[in-house]
GUKEVO-624923 format. One record per residue (C-alpha): residue number from 1; residue in three letters; x, z, y. Coordinates in nm, 4 decimals. Layout:
# GUKEVO-624923
    i   aa        xx        zz        yy
  NUM  Ala         X         Z         Y
...
This chain:
# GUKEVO-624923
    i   aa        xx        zz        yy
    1  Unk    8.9521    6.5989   -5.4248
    2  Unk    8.7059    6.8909   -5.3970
    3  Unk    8.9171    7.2232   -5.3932
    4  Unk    8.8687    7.4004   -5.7276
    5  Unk    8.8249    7.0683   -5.9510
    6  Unk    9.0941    7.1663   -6.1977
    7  Unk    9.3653    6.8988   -6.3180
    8  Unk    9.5281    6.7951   -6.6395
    9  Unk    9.8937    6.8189   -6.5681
   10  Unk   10.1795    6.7353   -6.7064
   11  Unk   10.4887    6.9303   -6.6190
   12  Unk   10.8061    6.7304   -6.7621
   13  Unk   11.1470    6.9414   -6.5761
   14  Unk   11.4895    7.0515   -6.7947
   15  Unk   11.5089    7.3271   -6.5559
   16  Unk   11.3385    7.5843   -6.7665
   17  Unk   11.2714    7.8461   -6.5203
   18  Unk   11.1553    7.6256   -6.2140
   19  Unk   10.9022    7.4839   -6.5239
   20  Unk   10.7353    7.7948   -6.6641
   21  Unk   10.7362    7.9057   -6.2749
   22  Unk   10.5751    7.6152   -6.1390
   23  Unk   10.3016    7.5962   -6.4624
   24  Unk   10.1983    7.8979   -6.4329
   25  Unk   10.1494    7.9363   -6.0336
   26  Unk    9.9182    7.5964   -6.1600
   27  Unk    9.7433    7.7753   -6.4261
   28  Unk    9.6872    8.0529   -6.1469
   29  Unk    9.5431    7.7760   -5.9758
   30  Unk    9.2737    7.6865   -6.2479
   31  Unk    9.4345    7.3877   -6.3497
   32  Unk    9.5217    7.3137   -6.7539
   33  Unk    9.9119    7.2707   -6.7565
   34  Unk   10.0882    7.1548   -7.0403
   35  Unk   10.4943    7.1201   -7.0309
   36  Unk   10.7800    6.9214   -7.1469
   37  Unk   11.1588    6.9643   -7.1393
   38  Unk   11.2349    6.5904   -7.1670
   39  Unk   11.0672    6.2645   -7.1625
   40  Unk   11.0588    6.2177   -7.4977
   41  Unk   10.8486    6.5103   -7.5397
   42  Unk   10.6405    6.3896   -7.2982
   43  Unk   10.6035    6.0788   -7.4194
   44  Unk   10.4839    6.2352   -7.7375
   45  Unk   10.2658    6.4729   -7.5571
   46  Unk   10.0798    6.1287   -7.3558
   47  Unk    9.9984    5.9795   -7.6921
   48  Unk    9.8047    6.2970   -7.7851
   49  Unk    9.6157    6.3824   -7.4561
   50  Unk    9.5203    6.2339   -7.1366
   51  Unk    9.6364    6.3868   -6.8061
   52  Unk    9.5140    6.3219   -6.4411
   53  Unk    9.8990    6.3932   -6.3493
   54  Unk   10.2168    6.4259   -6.4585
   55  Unk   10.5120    6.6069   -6.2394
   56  Unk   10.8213    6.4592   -6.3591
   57  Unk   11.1666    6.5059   -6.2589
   58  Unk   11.4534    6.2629   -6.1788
   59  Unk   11.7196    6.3644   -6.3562
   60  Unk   11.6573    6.4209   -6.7110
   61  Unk   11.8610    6.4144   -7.0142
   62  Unk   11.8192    6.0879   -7.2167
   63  Unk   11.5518    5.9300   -7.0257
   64  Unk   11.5388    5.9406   -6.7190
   65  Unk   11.2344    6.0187   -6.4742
   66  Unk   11.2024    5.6586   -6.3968
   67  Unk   11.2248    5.5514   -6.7253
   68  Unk   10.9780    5.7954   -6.8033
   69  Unk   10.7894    5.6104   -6.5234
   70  Unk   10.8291    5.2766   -6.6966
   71  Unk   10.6925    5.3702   -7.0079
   72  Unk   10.3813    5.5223   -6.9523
   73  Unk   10.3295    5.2181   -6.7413
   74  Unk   10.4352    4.9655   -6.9614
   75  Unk   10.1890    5.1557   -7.2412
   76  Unk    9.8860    5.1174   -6.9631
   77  Unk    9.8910    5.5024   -6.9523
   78  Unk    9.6129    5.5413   -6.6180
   79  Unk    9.8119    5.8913   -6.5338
   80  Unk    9.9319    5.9322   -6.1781
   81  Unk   10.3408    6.0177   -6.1569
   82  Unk   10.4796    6.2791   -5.9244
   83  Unk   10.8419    6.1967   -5.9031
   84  Unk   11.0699    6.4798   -5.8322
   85  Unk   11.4327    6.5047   -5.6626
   86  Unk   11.6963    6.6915   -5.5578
   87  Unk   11.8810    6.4061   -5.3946
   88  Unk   11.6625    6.2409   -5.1859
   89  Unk   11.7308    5.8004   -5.0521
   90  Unk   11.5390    5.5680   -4.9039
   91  Unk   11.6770    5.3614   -5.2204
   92  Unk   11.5182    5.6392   -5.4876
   93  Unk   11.2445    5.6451   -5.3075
   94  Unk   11.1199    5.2617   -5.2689
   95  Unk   11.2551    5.1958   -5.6694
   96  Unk   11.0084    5.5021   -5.7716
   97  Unk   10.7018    5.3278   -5.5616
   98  Unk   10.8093    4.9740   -5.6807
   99  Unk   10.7663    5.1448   -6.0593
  100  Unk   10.4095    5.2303   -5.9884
  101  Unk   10.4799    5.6175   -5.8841
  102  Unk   10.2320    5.8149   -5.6812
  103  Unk   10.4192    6.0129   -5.4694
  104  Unk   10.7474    6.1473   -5.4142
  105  Unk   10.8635    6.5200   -5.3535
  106  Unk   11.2115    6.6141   -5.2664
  107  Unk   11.3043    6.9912   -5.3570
  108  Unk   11.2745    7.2487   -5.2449
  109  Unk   10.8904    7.2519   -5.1613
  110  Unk   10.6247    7.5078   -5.1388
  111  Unk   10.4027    7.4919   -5.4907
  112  Unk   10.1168    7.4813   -5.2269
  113  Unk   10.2691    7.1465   -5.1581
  114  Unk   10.3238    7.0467   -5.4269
  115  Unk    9.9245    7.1277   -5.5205
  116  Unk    9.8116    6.9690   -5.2985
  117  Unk   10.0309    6.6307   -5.3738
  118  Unk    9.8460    6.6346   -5.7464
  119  Unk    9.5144    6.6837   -5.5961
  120  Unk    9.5900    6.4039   -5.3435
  121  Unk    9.7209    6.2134   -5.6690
  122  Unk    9.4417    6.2974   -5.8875
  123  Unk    9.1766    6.1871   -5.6218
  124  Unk    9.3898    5.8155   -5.6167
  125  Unk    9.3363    5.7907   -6.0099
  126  Unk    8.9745    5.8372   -6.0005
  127  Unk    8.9275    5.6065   -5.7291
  128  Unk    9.1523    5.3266   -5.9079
  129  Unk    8.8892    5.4488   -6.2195
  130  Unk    8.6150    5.3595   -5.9786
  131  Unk    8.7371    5.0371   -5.7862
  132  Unk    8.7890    4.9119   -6.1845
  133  Unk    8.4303    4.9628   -6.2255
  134  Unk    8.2480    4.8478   -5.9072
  135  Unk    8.4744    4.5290   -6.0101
  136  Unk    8.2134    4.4403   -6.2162
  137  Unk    7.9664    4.4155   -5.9578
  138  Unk    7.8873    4.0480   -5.8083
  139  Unk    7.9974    4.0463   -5.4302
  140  Unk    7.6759    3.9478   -5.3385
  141  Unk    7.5083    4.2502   -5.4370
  142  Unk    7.6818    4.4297   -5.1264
  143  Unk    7.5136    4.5214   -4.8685
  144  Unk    7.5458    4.2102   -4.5613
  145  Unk    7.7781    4.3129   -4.2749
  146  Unk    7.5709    4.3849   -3.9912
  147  Unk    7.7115    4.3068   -3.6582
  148  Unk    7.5942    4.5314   -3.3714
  149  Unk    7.5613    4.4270   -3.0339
  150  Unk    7.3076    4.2643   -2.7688
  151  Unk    7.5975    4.1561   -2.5331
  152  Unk    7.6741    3.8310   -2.4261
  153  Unk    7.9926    3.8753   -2.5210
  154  Unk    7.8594    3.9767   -2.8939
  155  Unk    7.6475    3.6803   -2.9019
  156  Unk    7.9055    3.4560   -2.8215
  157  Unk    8.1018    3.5752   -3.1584
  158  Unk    7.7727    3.5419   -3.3531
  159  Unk    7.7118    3.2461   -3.2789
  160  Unk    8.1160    3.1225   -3.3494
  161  Unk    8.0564    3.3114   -3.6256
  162  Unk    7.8004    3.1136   -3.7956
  163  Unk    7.9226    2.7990   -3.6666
  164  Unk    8.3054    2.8518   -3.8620
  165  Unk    8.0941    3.0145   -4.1373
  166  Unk    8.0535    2.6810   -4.3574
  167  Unk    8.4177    2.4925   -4.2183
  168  Unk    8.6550    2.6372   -4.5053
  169  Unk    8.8426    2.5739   -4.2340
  170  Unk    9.1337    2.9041   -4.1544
  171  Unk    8.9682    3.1226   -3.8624
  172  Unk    9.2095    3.3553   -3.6779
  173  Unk    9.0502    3.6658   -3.5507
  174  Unk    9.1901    3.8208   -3.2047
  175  Unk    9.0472    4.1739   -3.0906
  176  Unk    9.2304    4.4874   -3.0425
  177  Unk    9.2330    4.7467   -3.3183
  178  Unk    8.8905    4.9215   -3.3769
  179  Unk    8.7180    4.6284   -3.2901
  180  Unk    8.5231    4.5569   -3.6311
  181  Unk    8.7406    4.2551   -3.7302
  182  Unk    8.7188    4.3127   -4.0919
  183  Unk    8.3295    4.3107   -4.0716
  184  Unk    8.3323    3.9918   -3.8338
  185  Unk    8.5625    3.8043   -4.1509
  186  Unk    8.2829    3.9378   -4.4086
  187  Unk    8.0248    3.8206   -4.1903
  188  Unk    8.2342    3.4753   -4.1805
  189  Unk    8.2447    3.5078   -4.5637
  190  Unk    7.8573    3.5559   -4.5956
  191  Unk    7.7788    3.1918   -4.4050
  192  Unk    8.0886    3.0183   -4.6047
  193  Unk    8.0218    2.8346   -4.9211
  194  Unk    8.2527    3.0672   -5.0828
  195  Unk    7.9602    3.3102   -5.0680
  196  Unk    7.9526    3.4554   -5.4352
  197  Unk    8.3368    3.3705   -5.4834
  198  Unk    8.5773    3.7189   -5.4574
  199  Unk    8.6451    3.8538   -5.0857
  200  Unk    9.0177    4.0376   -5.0982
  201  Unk    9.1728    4.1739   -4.8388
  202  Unk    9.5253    4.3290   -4.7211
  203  Unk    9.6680    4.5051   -4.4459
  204  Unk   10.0269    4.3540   -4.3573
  205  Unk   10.0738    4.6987   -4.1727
  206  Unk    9.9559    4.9285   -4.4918
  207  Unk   10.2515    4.8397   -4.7292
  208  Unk   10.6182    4.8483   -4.7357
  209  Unk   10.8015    4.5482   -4.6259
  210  Unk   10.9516    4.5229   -4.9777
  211  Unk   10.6107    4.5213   -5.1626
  212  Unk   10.4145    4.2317   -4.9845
  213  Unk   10.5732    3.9106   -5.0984
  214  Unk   10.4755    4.0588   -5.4245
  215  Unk   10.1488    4.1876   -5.3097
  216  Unk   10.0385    3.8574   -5.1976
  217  Unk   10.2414    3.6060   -5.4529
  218  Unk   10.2618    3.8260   -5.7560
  219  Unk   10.5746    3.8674   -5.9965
  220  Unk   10.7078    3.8169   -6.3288
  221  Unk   10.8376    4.0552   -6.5694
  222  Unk   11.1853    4.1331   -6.5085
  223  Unk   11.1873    4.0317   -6.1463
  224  Unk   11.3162    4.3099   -5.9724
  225  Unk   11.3429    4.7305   -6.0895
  226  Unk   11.0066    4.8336   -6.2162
  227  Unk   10.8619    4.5059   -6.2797
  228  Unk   10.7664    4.5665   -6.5768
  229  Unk   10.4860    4.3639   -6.6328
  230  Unk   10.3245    4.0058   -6.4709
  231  Unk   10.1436    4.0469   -6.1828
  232  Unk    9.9179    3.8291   -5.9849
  233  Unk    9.9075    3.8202   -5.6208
  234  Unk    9.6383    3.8514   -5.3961
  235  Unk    9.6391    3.4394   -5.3427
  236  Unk    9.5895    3.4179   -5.7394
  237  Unk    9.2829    3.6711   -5.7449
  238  Unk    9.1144    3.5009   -5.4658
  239  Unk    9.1573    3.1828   -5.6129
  240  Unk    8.8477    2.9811   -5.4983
  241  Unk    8.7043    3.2242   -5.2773
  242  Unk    8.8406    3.4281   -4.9071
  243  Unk    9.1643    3.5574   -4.8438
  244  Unk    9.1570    3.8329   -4.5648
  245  Unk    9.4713    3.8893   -4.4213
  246  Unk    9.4397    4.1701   -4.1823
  247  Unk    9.7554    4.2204   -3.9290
  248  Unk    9.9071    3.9117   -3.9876
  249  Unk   10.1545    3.9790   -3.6700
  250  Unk   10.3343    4.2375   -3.9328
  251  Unk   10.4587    3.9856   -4.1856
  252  Unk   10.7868    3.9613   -4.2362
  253  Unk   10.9798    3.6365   -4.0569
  254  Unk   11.1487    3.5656   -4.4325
  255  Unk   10.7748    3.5558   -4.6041
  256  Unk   10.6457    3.3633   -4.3378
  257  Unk   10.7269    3.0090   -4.4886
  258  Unk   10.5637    3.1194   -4.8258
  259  Unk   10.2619    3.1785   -4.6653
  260  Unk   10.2505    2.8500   -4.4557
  261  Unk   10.3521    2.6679   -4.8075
  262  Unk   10.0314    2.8159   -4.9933
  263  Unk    9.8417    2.7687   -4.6359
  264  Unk    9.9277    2.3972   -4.6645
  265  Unk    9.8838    2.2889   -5.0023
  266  Unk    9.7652    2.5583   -5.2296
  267  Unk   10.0894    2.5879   -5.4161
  268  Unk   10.3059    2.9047   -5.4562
  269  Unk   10.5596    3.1135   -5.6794
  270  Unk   10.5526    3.4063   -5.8152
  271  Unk   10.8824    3.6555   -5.7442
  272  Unk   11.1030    3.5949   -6.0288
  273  Unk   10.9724    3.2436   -6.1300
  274  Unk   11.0399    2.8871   -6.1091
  275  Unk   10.6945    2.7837   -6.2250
  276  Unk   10.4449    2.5750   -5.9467
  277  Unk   10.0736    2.7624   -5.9159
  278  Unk    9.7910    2.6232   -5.7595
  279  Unk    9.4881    2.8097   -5.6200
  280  Unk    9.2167    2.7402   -5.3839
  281  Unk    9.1671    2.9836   -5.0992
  282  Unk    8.9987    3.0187   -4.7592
  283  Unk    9.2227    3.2462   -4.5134
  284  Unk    9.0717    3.4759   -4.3176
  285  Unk    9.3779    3.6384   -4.0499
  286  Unk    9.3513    3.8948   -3.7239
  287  Unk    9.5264    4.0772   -3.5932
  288  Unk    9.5955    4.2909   -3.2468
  289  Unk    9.8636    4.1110   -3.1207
  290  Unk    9.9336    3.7850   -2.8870
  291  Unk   10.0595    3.6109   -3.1697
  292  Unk   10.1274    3.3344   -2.9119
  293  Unk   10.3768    3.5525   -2.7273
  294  Unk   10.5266    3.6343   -3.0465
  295  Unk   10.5796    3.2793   -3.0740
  296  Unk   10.7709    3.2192   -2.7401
  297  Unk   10.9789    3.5430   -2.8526
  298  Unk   11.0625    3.3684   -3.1728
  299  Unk   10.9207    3.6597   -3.3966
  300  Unk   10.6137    3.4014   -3.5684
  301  Unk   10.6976    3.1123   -3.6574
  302  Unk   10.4983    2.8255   -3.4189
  303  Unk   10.3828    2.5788   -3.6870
  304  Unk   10.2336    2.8981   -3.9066
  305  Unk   10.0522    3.0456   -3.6077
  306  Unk    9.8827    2.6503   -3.5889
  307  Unk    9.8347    2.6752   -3.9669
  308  Unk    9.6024    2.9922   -3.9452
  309  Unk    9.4949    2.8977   -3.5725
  310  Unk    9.2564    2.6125   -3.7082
  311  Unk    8.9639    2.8042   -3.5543
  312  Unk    8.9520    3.1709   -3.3041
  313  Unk    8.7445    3.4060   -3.2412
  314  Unk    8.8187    3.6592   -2.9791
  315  Unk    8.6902    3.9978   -3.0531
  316  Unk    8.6464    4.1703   -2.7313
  317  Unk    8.7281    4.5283   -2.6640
  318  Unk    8.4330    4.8105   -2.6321
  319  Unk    8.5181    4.8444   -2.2896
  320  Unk    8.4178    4.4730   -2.2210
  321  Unk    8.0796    4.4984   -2.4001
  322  Unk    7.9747    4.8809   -2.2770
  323  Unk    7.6119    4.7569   -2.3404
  324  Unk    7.6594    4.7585   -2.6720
  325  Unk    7.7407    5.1123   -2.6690
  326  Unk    7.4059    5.2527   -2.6785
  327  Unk    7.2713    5.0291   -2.9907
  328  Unk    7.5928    5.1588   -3.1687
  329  Unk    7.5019    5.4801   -3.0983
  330  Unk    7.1799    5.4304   -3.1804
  331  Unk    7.3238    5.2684   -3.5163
  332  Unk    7.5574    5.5252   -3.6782
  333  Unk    7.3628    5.7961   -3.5584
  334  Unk    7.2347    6.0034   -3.8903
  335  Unk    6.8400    5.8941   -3.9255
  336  Unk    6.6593    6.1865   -3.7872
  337  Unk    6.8951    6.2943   -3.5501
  338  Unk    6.8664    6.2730   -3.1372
  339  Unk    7.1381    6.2900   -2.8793
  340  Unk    7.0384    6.4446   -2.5259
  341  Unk    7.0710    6.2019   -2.2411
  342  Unk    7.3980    6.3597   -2.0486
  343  Unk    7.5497    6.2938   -2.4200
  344  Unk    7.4185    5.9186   -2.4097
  345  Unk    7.5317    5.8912   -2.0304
  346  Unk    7.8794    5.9877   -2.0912
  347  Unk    7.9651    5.8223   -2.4333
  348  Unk    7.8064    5.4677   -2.1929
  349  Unk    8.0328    5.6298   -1.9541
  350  Unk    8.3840    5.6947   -2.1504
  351  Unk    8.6284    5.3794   -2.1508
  352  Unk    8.6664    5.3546   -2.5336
  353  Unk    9.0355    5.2233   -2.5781
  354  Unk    8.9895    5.2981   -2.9886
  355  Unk    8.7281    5.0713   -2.9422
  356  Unk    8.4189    5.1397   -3.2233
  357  Unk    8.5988    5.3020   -3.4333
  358  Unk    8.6899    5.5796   -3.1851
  359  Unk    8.2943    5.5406   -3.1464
  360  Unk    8.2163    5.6300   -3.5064
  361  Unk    8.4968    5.9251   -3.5025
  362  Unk    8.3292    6.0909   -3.2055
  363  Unk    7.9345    6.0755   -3.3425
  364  Unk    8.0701    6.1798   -3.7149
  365  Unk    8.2459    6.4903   -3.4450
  366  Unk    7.9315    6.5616   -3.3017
  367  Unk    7.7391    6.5525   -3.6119
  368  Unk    7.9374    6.8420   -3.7822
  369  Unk    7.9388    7.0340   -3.4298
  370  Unk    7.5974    6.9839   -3.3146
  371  Unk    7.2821    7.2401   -3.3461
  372  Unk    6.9817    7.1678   -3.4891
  373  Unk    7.0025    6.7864   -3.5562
  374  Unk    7.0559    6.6852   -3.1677
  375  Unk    7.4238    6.6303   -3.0425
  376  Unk    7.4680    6.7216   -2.6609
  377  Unk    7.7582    6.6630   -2.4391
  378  Unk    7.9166    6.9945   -2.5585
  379  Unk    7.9348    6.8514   -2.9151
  380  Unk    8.2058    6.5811   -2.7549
  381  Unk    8.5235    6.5779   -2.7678
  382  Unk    8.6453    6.6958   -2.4348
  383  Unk    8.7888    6.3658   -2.3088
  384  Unk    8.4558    6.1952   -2.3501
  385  Unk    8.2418    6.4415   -2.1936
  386  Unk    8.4651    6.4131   -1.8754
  387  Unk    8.3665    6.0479   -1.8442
  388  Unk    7.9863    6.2069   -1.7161
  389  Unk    8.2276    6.3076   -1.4056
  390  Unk    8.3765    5.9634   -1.3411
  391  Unk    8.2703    5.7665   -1.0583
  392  Unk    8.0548    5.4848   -1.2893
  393  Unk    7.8400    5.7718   -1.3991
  394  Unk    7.5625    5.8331   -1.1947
  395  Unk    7.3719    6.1795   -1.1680
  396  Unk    6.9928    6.1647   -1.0856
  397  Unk    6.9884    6.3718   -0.7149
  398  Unk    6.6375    6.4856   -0.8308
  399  Unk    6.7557    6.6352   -1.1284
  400  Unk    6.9193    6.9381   -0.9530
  401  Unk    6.9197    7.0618   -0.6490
  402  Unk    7.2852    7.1582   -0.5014
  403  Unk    7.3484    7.3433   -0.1557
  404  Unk    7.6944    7.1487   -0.0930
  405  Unk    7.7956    6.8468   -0.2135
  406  Unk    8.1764    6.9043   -0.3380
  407  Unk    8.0481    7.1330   -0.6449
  408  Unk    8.0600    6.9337   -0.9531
  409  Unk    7.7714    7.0934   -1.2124
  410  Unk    8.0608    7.1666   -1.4454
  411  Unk    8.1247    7.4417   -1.1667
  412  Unk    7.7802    7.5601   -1.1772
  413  Unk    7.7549    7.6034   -1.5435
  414  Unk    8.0728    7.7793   -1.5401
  415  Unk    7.9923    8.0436   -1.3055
  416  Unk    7.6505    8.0760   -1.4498
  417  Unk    7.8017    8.1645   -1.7751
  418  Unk    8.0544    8.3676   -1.6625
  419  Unk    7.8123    8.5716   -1.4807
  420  Unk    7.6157    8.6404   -1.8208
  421  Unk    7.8825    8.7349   -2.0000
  422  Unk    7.9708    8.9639   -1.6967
  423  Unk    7.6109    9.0802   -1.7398
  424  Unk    7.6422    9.0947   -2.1187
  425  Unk    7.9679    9.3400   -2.0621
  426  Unk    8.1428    9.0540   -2.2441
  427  Unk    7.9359    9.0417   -2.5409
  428  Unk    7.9148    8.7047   -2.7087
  429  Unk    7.5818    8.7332   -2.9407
  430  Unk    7.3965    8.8863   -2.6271
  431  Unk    7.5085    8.6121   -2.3950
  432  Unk    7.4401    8.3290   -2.6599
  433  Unk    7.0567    8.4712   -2.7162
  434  Unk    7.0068    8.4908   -2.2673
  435  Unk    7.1741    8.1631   -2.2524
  436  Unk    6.9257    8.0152   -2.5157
  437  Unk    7.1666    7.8620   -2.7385
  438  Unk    7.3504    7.9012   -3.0090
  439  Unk    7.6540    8.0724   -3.0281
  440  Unk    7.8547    7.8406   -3.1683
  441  Unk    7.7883    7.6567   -2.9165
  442  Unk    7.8839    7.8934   -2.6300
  443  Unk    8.2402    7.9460   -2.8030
  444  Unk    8.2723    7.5195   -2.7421
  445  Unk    8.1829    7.6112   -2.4025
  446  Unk    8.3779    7.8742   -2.3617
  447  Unk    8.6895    7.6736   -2.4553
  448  Unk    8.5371    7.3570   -2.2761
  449  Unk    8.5965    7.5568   -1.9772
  450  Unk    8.8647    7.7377   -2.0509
  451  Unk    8.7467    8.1108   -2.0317
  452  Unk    8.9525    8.3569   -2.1898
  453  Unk    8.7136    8.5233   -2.4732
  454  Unk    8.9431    8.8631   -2.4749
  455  Unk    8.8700    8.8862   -2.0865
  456  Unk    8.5516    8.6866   -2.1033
């Protein structure tokens, strides 16, 4: 959330002073701050007013902070809870997530922190405000995955791709993580018959153990602390469209049999009910582990790994498709902006092992470092502008002309500059202006080089 956006808050804490204190260090803030002594107050305070957030404690008298919780969520009150605690578990902790809570502080905290947690929590609410409305849009009207790539390798997936497209049948996707495997089930989506049907994915790695049976197979009222409404799962809002399990190799050994149940003939329970569900959904899995290993080691059960194994695709690491690297960087690059060969020569050069999203990371770097709408090798992040020093990347010998082989140009450009600055007496602007560059950019060379500015 932008800094300076101010909040509707809701501060509901018995302990008068720690109250008043905290409300008015957020009023100092620029936020509007209303407070509460008790629940029921602010109960009666939420039927008045909106608020982006309320801070609620615990351990109050008559209702409690969780029951506070319940309420406002039972009511379909969109405001984002900050539980607070002096007595912090593991148990307090999960039961206040399970109820729908935002976050969770324990005291004592900075009220910087604590800031910062209802900006953080405000931001979540408006997205949730915005997912709800882009919900109305057909999938369809997305913009179509684009796959980047002219290697063979890339090809080959294209081409498996649109082949498993129109199956229904499960696909498994294998790459490491970075590799695009989301897009690649999208793309799978786009040529299946399930084309204008939903798309909904999850990450098996992204949520608590204790939250994705009911993620995935949805709940009754009643089921467990905090359920205090029905819930579909994720099967039952992708009913007769695509399933995307991401990081299947995460699920928990007891859920696995659920999932091979629903795999096998479309039926499934809800936590907390007896009641037989139907639904009609293509699964879409990956993840970045041998699931086969994790067969032999007992850890995935062998006849689900078969069950979501019907067809694989192998999504091969950046490392094993380095001509692709120059289309992607040709790709994400902003339009109108250039990158200077050396750049080009040592991103081709660098080994990748976070894959394209590491890519992405390093151009979005470069954009925010660079000069004048070109990114050079000094806009990299240091590990990738070594790789123009490794022994696949070659120099062109006519390009510069050096008395003795065993100085690296790094060396060069390092004396050169220190021999400015020397010449400069040490001032930066000066030495910046006779280098010809920026000097932004001379302080990233400076510290690419490690020269000490107070000496240097």
């Amino acid at each position: 959330m932008p800094a300076g956006r101010p909040i509707d808050l809701l501060i509901v804490e018995d302990d008068d002073e720690f109250r008043t204190m905290a409300a008015q260090w957020m009023g100092r803030q620029g936020h509007r701050v209303d407070q509460a002594p008790n629940a029921q107050e602010a109960l009666r305070l939420c039927d008045l007013k909106h608020y982006a957030v309320a801070i609620c404690d615990m351990n109050l008298p008559g209702i409690s902070g969780l029951e506070f919780l319940q309420r406002i969520r039972g009511d379909s009150i969109d405001t984002e809870v900050i539980i607070l605690t002096g007595q912090a578990t593991v148990q307090n902790a999960v039961e206040a997530m399970k109820l729908g809570a935002s976050d969770y502080l324990t005291k004592p905290f900075p009220l910087s922190e604590l800031e910062q947690r209802c900006r953080m929590a405000a931001e979540r609410g408006r997205m949730k405000q915005e997912n709800l409305q882009l919900k109305t849009l057909l999938e369809r009207d997305r913009p179509v995955p684009k796959l980047i790539g002219e290697s063979r390798a890339m090809r080959d997936v294209w081409r498996l791709v649109e082949r498993v497209g129109p199956t229904d049948k499960a696909v498994l996707i294998q790459g490491d993580s970075g590799t695009g495997k989301e897009l690649v089930a999208r793309a799978i989506q786009r040529h299946s018959l399930r084309l204008d049907k939903p798309f909904v994915t999850v990450n098996c790695a992204a949520l608590p153990e204790q939250l994705v049976e009911s993620e995935l197979f949805g709940h009754e009222k009643g089921s467990f602390t905090g359920a205090t409404g029905t819930k579909p799962g994720l099967f039952e809002v992708a009913d007769g469209g695509t399933l995307f399990i991401d990081e299947i190799g995460e699920l928990a050994p007891g859920l696995q049999p659920k999932l091979l149940r629903v795999l096998e003939d479309g039926s499934l329970r809800r936590v907390g009910s007896h009641q037989e569900r139907r639904v009609d959904v293509r699964l879409i899995a990956a993840t970045n582990r041998d699931l086969q290993q994790e067969v032999e080691n007992g850890c995935f059960r062998e006849d689900l790994y078969y069950r979501i194994n019907v067809m694989s695709l192998y999504l091969p690491p950046l490392t094993e498709r380095r001509e692709d690297v120059s289309p992607l960087i040709d790709h994400f690059l902003p339009e109108g902006w250039q990158i200077e060969q050396d750049a080009r020569d040592a991103m081709l050069s660098y080994h990748w092992p976070g894959n394209v999203r590491q890519l992405i990371n390093t151009i979005e770097r470069a954009n925010i470092l660079a000069d004048d709408q070109t990114i050079t090798i000094d806009d990299l992040p240091r590990e990738v502008a070594a790789a123009a020093d490794s022994p696949h990347h070659a120099v062109d010998a006519s390009a510069v002309h050096i008395a003795t082989g065993s100085r690296k140009l790094d060396d060069l450009q390092r004396a050169h500059i220190l021999s400015v600055l020397e010449e400069e007496q040490g001032n930066k602007a000066r030495t910046a202006r006779a280098l010809g560059i920026h000097r932004r950019k001379l302080y990233r060379l400076l510290d690419r080089y490690e020269i000490d500015l107070k000496r240097g």
